[in-house]
C-alpha positions in Angstrom: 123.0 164.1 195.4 125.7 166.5 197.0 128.1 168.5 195.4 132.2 168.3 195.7 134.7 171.3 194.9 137.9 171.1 194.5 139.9 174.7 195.1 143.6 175.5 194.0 143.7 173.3 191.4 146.9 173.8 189.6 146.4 174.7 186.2 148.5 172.0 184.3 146.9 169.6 186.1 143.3 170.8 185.7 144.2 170.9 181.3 145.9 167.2 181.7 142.5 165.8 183.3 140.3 168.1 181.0 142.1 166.1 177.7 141.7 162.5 179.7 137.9 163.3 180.5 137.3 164.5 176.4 139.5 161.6 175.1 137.0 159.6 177.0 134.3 161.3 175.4 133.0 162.6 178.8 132.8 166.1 180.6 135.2 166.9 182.9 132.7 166.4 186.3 131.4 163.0 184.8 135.3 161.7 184.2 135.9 162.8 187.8 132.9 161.4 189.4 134.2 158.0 187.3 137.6 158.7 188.9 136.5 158.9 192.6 133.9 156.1 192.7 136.9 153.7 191.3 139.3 154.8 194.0 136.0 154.7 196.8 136.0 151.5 195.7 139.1 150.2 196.2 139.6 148.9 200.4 142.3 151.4 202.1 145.4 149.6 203.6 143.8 150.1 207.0 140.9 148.1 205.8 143.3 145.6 204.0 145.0 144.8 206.8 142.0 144.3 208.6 140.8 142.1 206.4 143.8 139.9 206.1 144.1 139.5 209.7 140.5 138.6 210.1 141.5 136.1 207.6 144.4 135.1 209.1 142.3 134.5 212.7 140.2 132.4 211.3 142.2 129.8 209.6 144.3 130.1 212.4 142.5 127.6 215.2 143.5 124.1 213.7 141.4 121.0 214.4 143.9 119.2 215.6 147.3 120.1 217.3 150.8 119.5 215.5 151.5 116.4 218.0 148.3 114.5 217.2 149.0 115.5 213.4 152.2 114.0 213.7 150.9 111.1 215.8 148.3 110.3 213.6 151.4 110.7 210.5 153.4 108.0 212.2 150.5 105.6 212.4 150.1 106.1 208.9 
């Protein structure tokens, strides 16, 4: 397992996250290590958009074009 340190930590924000981690009943590393693997989790907006266009280029290529659709409408 590898280690992570964080430097210049200002100190009201080091206190705020030392109360969150113990009203979680958890050490301050463990709430941390909680904290990061949610937001490693989460997909970037680079890797959002990626994926949405991937999405959208793949539905993309209809089956039909829009004048046999609408042929095949009138027949109907």
């Amino acid at each position: 397992m590898s280690t992570i340190q964080i430097r210049n930590v200002p100190e009201d924000l080091h206190r705020q996250l030392k109360v969150r981690a113990a009203e979680s009943g958890q050490s301050l590393s463990d709430y941390l290590l909680r904290e990061v693997l949610e937001h490693a989790q989460k997909p970037t907006l680079a890797e959002w958009g990626r994926e949405v266009l991937e999405m959208e280029r793949s539905t993309r290529s209809p089956s039909r074009s829009a004048s046999e659709a609408l042929a095949e409408e009138r027949r109907q």
